[in-house]
KETORLUM-245998 format. One record per residue (C-alpha): residue number from 1; residue in three letters; chain; x negated, y negated, z negated. Coordinates in steps of 0.02 Angstrom, whole numbers, plus 50000, padded with zeros to 5 digits. Layout:
{rec NUM; 'ALA'; 'A'; {X; Y; Z}}
...
***
This chain:
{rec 1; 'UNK'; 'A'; {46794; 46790; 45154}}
{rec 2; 'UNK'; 'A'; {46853; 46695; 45300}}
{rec 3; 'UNK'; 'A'; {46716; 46569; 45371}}
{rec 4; 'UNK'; 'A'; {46818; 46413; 45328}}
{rec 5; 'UNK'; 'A'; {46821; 46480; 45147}}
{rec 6; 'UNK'; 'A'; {46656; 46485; 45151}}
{rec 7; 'UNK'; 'A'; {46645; 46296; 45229}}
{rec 8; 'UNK'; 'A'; {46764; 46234; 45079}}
{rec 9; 'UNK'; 'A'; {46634; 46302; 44947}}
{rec 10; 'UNK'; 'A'; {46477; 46251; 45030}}
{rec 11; 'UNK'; 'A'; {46561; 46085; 45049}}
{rec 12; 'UNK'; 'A'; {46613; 46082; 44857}}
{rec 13; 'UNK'; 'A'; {46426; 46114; 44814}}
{rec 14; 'UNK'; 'A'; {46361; 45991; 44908}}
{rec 15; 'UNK'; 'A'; {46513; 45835; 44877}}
{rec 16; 'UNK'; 'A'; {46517; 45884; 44678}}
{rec 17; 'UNK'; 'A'; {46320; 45891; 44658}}
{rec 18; 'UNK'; 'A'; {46332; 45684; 44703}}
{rec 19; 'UNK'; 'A'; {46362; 45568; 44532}}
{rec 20; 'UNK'; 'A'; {46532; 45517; 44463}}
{rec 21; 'UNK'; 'A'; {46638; 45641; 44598}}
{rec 22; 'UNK'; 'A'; {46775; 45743; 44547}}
{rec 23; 'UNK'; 'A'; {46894; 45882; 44664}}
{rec 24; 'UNK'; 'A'; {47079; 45833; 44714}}
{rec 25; 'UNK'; 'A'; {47215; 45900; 44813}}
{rec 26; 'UNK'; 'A'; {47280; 45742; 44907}}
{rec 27; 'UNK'; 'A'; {47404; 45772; 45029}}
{rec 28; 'UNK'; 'A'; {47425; 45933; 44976}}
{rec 29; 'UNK'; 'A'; {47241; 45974; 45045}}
{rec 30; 'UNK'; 'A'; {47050; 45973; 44939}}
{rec 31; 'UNK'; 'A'; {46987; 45805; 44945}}
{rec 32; 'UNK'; 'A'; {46821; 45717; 44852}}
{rec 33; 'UNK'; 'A'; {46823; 45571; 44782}}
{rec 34; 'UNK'; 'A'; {46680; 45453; 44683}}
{rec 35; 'UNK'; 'A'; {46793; 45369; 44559}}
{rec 36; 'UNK'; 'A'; {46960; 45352; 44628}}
{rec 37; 'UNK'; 'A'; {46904; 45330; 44825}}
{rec 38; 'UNK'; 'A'; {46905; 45467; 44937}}
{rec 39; 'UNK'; 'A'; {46734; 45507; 45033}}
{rec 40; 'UNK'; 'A'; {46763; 45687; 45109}}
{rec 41; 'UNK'; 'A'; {46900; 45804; 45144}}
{rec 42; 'UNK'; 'A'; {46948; 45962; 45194}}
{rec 43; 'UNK'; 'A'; {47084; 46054; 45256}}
{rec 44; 'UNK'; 'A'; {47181; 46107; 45436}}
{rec 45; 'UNK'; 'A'; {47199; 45963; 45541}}
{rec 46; 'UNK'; 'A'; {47292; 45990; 45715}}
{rec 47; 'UNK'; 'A'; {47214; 46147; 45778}}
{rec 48; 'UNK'; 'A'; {47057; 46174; 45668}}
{rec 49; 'UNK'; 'A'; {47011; 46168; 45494}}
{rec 50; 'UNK'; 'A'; {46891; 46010; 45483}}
{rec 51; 'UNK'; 'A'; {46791; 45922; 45371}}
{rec 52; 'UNK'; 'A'; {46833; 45739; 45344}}
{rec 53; 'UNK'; 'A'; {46715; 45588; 45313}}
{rec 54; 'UNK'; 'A'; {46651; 45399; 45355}}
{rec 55; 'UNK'; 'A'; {46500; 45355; 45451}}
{rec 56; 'UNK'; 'A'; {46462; 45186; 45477}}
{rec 57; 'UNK'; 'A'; {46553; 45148; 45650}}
{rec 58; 'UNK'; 'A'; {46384; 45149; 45756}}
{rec 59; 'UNK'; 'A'; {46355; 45340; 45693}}
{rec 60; 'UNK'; 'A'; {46557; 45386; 45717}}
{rec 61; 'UNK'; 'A'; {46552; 45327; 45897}}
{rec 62; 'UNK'; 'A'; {46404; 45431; 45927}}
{rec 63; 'UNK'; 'A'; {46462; 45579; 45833}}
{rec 64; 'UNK'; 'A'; {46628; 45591; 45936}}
{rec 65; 'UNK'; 'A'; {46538; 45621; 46078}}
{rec 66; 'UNK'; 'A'; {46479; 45783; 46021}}
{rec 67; 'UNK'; 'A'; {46657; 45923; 46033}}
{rec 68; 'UNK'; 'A'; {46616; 45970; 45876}}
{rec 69; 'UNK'; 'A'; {46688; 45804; 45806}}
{rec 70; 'UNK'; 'A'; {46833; 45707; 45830}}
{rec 71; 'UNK'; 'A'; {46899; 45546; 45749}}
{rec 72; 'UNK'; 'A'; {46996; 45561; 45603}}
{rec 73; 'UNK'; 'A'; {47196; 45546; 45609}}
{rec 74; 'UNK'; 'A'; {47257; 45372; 45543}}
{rec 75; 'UNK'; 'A'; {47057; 45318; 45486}}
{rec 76; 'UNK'; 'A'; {46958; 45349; 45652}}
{rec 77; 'UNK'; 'A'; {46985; 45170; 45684}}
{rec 78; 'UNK'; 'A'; {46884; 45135; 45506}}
{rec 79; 'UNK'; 'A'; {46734; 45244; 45539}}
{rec 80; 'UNK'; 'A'; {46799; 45397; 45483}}
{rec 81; 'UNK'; 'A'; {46792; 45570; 45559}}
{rec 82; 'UNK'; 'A'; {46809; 45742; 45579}}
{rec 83; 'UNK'; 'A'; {46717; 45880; 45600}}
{rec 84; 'UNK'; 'A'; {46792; 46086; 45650}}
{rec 85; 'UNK'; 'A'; {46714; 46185; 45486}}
{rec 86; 'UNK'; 'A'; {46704; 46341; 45597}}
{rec 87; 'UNK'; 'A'; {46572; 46280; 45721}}
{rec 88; 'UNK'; 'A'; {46450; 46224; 45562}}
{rec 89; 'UNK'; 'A'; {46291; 46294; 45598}}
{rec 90; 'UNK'; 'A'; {46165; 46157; 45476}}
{rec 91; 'UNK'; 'A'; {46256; 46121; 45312}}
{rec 92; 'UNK'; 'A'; {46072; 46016; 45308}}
{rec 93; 'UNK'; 'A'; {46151; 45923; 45443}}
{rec 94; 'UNK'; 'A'; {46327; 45922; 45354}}
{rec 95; 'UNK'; 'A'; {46244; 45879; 45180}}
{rec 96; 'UNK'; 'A'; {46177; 45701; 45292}}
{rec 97; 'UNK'; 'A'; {46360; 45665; 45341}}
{rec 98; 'UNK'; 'A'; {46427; 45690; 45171}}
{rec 99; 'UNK'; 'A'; {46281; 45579; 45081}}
{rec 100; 'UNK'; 'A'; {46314; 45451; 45193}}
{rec 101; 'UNK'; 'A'; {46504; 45443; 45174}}
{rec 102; 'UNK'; 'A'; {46478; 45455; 44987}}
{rec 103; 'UNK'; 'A'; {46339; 45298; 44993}}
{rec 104; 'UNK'; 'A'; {46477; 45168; 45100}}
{rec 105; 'UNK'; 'A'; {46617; 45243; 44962}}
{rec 106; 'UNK'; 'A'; {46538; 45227; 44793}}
{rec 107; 'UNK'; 'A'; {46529; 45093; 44690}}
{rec 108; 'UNK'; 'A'; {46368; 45025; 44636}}
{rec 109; 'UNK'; 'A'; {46356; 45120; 44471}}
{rec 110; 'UNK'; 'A'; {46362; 45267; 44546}}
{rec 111; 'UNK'; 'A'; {46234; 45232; 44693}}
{rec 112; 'UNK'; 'A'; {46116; 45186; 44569}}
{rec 113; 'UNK'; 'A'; {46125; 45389; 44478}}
{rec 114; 'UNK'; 'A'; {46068; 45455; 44632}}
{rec 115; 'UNK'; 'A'; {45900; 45533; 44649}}
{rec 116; 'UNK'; 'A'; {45841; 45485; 44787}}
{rec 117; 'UNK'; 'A'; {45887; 45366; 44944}}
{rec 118; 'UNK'; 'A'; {45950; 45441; 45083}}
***
């Protein structure tokens, strides 16, 4: 199995373990969503296959600063970035990402379901 497969199911583990989230294809790529709002993606994005989500904008402009990230097309501007699945080495570190992206998305319904803060 190619190593972005492999990225694509870790990431489903990890975006459909959170409350009230559900799978689409969105532009014709896997997307996650908490209700109807998208908090992660995945799929090829110019020359890489990247993982997509928000950080609050202090964390994005850190984050870019690091090659392995870059900010995301048409959303960078809004917090949102992106990160090249193949050079994942701490889905720990990929799992913080995702919770955060998932706690600025959700609705308060579905922050309350989860287990523990962040």
């Amino acid at each position: 199995m190619p190593k972005t497969d492999r990225a694509l199911t870790q990431l489903r583990r990890i975006c459909l373990a959170l409350p009230d989230t559900k799978e689409t294809i969105t532009w014709g790529q896997p997307h996650f969503r908490v209700g109807e709002k998208i908090f992660a993606g995945y799929g090829e994005e110019r020359d890489w296959v990247a993982i997509g989500f928000k950080l609050t904008m202090e964390h994005a402009d850190l984050a870019v600063r690091d090659s392995r990230f870059r900010r995301a097309p048409y959303v960078g501007h809004k917090g949102w970035v992106s990160l090249d699945a193949s050079r994942i080495t701490d889905w720990g570190e990929v799992r913080g990402y995702i919770r955060e992206s998932y706690e600025l998305i959700a609705p308060k319904k579905s922050l309350a379901k989860l287990k523990t803060p962040a």
